[in-house]
N, C-alpha and C positions, 0 to 999 in steps of 0.2 A: 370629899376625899380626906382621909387620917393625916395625910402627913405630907408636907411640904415636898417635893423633888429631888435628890440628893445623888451623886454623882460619886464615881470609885474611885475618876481623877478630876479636879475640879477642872471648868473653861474645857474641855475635852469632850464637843459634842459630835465630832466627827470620827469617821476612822482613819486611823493613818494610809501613806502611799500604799506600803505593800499589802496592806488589810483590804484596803477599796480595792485594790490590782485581783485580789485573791478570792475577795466576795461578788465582785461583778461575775464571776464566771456562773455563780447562780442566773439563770433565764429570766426576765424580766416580767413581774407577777404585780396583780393587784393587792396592793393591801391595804385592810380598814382598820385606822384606829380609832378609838371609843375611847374617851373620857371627859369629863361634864370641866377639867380647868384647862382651858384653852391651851395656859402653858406649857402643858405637860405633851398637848397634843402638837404644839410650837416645837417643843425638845424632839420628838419622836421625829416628826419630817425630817428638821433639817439633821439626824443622824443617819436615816434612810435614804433621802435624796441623793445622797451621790451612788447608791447603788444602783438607779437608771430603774427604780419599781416604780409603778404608777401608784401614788400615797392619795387615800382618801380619808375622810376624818369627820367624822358625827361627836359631839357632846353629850348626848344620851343613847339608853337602846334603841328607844324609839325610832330617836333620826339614824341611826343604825340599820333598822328591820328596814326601812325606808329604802337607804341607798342600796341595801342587801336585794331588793324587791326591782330596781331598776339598773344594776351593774351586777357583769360577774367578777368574785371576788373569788380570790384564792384564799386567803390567810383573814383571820381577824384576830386582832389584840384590843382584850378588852381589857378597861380596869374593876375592880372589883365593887368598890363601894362609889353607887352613882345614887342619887336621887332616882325616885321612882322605878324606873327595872335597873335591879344591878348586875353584875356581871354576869353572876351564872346564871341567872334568869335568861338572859342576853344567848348567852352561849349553850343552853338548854334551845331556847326556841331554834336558835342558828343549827345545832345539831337535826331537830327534827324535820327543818323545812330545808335547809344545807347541808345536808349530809358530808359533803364532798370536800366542804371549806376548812382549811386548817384553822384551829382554834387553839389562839393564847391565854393566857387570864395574868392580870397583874393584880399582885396582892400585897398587903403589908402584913407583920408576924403577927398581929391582933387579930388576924382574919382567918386564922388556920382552922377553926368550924368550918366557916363559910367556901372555903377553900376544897375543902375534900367533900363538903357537898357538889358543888362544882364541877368537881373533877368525877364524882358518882353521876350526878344529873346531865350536864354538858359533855361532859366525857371529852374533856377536854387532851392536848396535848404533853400539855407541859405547863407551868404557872413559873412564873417572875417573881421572886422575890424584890419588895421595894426597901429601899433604895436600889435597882437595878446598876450592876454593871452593862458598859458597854456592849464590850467584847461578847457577854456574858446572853446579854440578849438578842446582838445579832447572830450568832450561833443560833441560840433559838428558833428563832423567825427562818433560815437558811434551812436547818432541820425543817421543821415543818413544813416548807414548800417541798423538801424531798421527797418526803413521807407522802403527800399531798400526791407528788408528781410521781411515785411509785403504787399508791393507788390508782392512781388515773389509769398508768403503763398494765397494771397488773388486771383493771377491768377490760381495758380494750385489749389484751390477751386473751383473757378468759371469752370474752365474747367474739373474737376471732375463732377461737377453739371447738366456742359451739359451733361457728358459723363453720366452718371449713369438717366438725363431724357431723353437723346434719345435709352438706355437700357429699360428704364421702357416703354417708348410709345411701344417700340418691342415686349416689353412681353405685352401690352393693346390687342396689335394687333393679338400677338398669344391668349392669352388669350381670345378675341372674337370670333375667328375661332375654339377654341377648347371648345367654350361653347355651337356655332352651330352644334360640329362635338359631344357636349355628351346629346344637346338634340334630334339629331337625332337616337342617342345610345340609348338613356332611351325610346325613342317610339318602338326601336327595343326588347328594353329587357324587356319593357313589356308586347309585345306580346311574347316573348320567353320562359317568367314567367308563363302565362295562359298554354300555351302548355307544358312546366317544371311540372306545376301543374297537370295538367291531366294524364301525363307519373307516375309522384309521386304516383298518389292515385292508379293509373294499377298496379303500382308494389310494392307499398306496402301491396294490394290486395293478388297479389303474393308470397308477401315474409310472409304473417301472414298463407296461406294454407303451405308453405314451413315449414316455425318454428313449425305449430303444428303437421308433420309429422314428424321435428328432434327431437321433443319433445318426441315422441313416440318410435322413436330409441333410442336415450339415455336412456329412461327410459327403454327399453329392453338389450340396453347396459350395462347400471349398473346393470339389474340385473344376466345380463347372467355370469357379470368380479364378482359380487359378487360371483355367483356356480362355478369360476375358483376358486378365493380365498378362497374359503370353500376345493376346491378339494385337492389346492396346500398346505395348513395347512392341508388336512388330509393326500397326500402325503408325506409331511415332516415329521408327526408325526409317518407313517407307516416306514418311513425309517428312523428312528430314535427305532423307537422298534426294526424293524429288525437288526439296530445293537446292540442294547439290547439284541437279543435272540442268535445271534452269538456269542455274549460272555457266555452266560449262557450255549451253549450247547457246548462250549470249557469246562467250566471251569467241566461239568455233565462228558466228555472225562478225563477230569484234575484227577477230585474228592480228588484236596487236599484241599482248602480251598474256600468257595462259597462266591462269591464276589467280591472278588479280583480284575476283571475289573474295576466296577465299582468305587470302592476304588479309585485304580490307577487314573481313570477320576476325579475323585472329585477334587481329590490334585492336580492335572496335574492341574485341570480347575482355583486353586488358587492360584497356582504358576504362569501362564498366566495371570490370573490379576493383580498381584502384579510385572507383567514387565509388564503390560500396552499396551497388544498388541494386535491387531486388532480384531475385532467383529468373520471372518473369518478364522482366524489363532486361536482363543480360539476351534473355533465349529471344525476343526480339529484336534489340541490336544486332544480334550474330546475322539472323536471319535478313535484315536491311544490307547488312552488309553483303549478304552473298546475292543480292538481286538487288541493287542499289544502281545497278545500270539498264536494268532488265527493259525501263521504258524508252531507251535505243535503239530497240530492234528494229522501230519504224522508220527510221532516218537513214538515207541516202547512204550508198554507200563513198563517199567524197567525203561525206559530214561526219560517220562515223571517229576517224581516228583524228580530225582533223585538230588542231591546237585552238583554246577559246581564242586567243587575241589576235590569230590570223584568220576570224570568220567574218565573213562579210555584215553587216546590219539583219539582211534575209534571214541567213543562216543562223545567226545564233538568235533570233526570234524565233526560228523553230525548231533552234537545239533548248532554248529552255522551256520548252513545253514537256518534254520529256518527264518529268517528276510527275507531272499531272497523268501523262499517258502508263507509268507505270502506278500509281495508284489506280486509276480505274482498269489498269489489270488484273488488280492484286484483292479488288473491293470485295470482288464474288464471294473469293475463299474466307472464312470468316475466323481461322486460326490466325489470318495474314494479317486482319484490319488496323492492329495496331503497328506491325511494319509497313502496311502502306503509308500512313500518316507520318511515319520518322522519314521516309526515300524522300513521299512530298517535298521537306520542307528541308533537304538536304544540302542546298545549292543560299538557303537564307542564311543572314547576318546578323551577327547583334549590334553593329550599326546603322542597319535597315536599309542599307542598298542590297541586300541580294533578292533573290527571285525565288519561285512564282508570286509571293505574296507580298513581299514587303516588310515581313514583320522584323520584330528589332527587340534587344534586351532580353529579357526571361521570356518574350512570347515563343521564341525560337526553341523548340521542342532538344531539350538537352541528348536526346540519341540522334537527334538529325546532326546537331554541332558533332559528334562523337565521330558517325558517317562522313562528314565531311573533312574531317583530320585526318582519318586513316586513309581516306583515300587519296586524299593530296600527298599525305607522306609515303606510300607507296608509288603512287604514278611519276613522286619523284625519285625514288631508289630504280624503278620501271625505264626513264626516260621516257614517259610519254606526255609532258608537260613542256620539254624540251629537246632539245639535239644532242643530251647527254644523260647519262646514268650519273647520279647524285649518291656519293656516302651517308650514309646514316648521318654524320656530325652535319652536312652539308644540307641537307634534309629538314634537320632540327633547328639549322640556324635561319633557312629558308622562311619558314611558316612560323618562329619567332617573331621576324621581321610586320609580319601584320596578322598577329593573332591577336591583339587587340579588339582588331578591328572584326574579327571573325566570330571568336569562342568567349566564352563566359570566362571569371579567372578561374573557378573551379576549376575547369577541365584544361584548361592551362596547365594550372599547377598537376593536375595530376599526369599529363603528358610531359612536362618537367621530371617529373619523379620516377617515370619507368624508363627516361631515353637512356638515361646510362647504362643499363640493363641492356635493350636495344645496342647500343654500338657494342658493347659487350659479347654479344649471341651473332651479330654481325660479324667479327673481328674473329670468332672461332667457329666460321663457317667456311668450306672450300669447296670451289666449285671443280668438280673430277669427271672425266669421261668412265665410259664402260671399263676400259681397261685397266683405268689406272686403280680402280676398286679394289677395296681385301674384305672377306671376310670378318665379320667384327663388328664393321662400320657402321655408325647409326645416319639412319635419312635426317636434317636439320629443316628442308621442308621438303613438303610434299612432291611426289615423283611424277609430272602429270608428261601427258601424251603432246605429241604435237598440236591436238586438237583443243587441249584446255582440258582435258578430263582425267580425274587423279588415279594414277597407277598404285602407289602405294603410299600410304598418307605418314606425315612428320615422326620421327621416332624409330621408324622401321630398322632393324638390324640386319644388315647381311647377313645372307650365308654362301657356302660356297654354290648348293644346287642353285639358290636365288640369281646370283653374278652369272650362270651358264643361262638360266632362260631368258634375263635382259639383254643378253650380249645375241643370244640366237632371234633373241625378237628385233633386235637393229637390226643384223643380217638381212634377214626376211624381208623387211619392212623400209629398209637402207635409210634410216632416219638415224642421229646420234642425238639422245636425250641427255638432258640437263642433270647431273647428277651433285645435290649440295648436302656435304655429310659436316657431322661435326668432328673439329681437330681434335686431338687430345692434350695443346697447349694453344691458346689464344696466339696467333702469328696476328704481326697490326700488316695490313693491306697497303700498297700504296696506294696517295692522295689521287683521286680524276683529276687532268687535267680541265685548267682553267677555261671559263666560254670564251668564244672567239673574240670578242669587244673586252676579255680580263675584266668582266663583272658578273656577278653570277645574277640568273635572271629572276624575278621575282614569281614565286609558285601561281598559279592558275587558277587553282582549289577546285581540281575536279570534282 
């Protein structure tokens, strides 16, 4: 080499903070440097090394072509005057077997021949004047990685470009094969469309005699499902009388107090709505309730009306058989099955002393508990539990006393909740003869016959013809019927007197 090393600020082999800051952002590239005095090759790392480039370094071309043959390099900085290959030798062969590799050359001002040869043969980028500036030459070196890197960018373009127009000639190529294969489509599908069309109108032909022959069925069909649905509402309502008249001709067997089923149904039915329970499970309660005595009819007529706690051991041994005897009444009919099982178990406890079976707790069929409240709290408004007619309030406080012992709290609570209602509807009820009747007046319950069977059922409204044929029907019949209409001001009744012993006596639980 001509000439010693020489620097443009002495001790200044690095770049400064903001220089490093602002040359890092170049991408991290290989570069070789070439020169046969170590130190020069010593200078050159450590001003590069902090830019984060991977620095490799040969002392001749030779160990150059070497490392060039077993790493890829990006950039190579050669110096110019080496023993044996000098630079442009160096950088001549690097161009023809490296094409791609940026090329430096460092030179001194003696060398300016040799230099534009160089730059003719190696076709170099750029040459370095020596003594190099710093600044002077990492500019350099940063250019030429660019240059480098916009090569690289500019050939994987250009070979993108072919790649994606010899993609597009292919799809030219399919695409005109496949405009021949859809115009020969379209002459097939238009004849396929004339023949489509004529199939169409045959069978549309087809299908308008078709519709107006389903036309004509449905409209026989709606009306044939309308005479079902006429037959099934007059069935349901026949078999809803008939269990209407089953109770009526229990209670005509009974002849203690006419109504009584129905009662029992009423409450039973508001006690089920007030727990909120199925549409199905109401219209069975109701039902319990109006034949909930029905398996009485076989008992003696002494045992019929007689009081549970004046019956002798015999007798109520074969008064509680009764639930049994009305369920296998009831078993046959198979709308009933689910009220025979409530009547069964009508007389049982949720402290598991009551009868037929013994059961106790949640076993006790909650419409049997239901059955059994309303009919004890009727039989005590009735006086057929006692020697007395009980008040609503007298009533509620009765089967308070041991409904623990009887009902679940559920249904506790929900018989809690409608008694006010109850004294309520009680307290603006009056019981009135034929005469004393006006026109206006609504039934508060139902109008039944001496026999137990309903003349005109709860709601009913006078009229005046009405008052003339009940009043000519007692005449006739010399009976004076029970007439309970609602007031049109709540009047409070007076209190029953107290029972005999001034203790009122504890309910029976018909």
């Amino acid at each position: 080499m001509e000439a010693p090393l020489a620097h443009s600020e002495p001790g200044r082999l690095t770049p400064t903070a903001s220089e490093s800051s602002a040359q890092q952002a170049t991408p991290q590239a290989v570069l070789l440097f070439v020169d046969d005095e170590p130190s020069i090759l010593s200078a050159l790392r450590r001003l590069f090394r902090p830019l984060g480039h991977k620095i490799l370094l040969a002392e001749s071309g030779a160990a150059a072509l070497q490392i060039l043959e077993q790493e890829s390099v990006d950039l190579v900085l050669s110096d110019m005057r080496m023993p044996g290959m000098d630079g442009a030798q160096l950088l001549q062969a690097v161009r023809e077997r490296w094409p791609e590799v940026a090329r430096l050359l460092l030179t001194g001002y003696a060398d300016i021949g040799s230099t534009i040869a160089a730059i003719n043969q190696g076709e170099i980028q750029r040459y370095i004047a020596k003594p190099w500036d710093d600044q002077e030459l990492l500019l350099a070196v940063r250019e030429g990685l660019e240059r480098r890197r916009l090569r690289q960018e500019n050939q994987r373009l250009l070979a993108l470009t072919q790649d994606q127009n010899e993609q597009l000639q292919a799809a030219n190529t399919l695409l005109e094969d496949l405009n021949e294969q859809l115009e020969s489509s379209n002459i097939q599908l238009s004849n396929s469309n004339l023949e489509l069309e004529r199939r169409v109108k045959e069978r549309t032909a087809e299908l308008e005699q078709s519709n107006a022959s389903l036309a004509a069925a449905n409209l026989q069909m709606e009306q044939t499902n309308e005479k079902l649905q006429q037959a099934n509402a007059l069935l349901e309502e026949n078999f809803a009388m008939s269990i209407s008249v089953f109770s009526a001709l229990l209670e005509l067997r009974d002849g203690s107090v006419s109504g009584h089923g129905h009662k029992v149904a009423a409450l039973a039915q508001r006690l089920a709505e007030q727990l909120k329970l199925g549409a199905i499970e109401k219209v069975d309660i109701y039902n319990a309730g109006l034949l909930h005595e029905i398996g009485k009819i076989g008992l003696p007529d002494g045992l019929m009306n007689k009081t549970v706690s004046l019956m002798t051991g015999a007798e109520f041994e074969r008064y509680k058989r009764h639930p049994l005897q009305a369920q296998a009444a009831l078993m046959p009919l198979g709308r009933l099955h689910q009220t025979a099982l409530i009547i069964r178990s009508q007389h049982e406890r949720v402290d598991g002393h009551g009868f037929p079976d013994g059961l106790s707790g949640y076993e006790v069929p909650l419409g049997s508990q239901i059955i059994n409240l309303a009919s004890t709290f009727e039989s005590l408004l009735a006086g057929r539990l006692a020697e007395k007619e009980y008040s609503v309030q007298e009533a509620g406080a009765l089967i308070a006393e041991t409904a623990q012992q009887h009902y679940a709290p559920e249904l506790i609570e929900a018989f809690n909740a409608i008694l006010p209602d109850l004294i309520a509807e009680n307290d603006a009820v009056i019981e009135l003869d034929s005469q004393s009747l006006k026109p206006g007046m609504v039934l508060a319950r139902p109008l039944l016959s001496p026999q137990g069977s309903t003349l005109l059922p709860a709601g009913f409204r006078f009229t005046a013809q009405l008052l003339a044929q009940v009043q000519k029907l007692e005449a006739r019949d010399r009976v004076a019927l029970r007439y309970f209409v609602k007031m049109d001001k709540p009047t409070k009744k007076p209190g029953s007197a107290p029972a005999a012993d001034g203790r009122a006596p504890r309910p029976q639980h018909a």
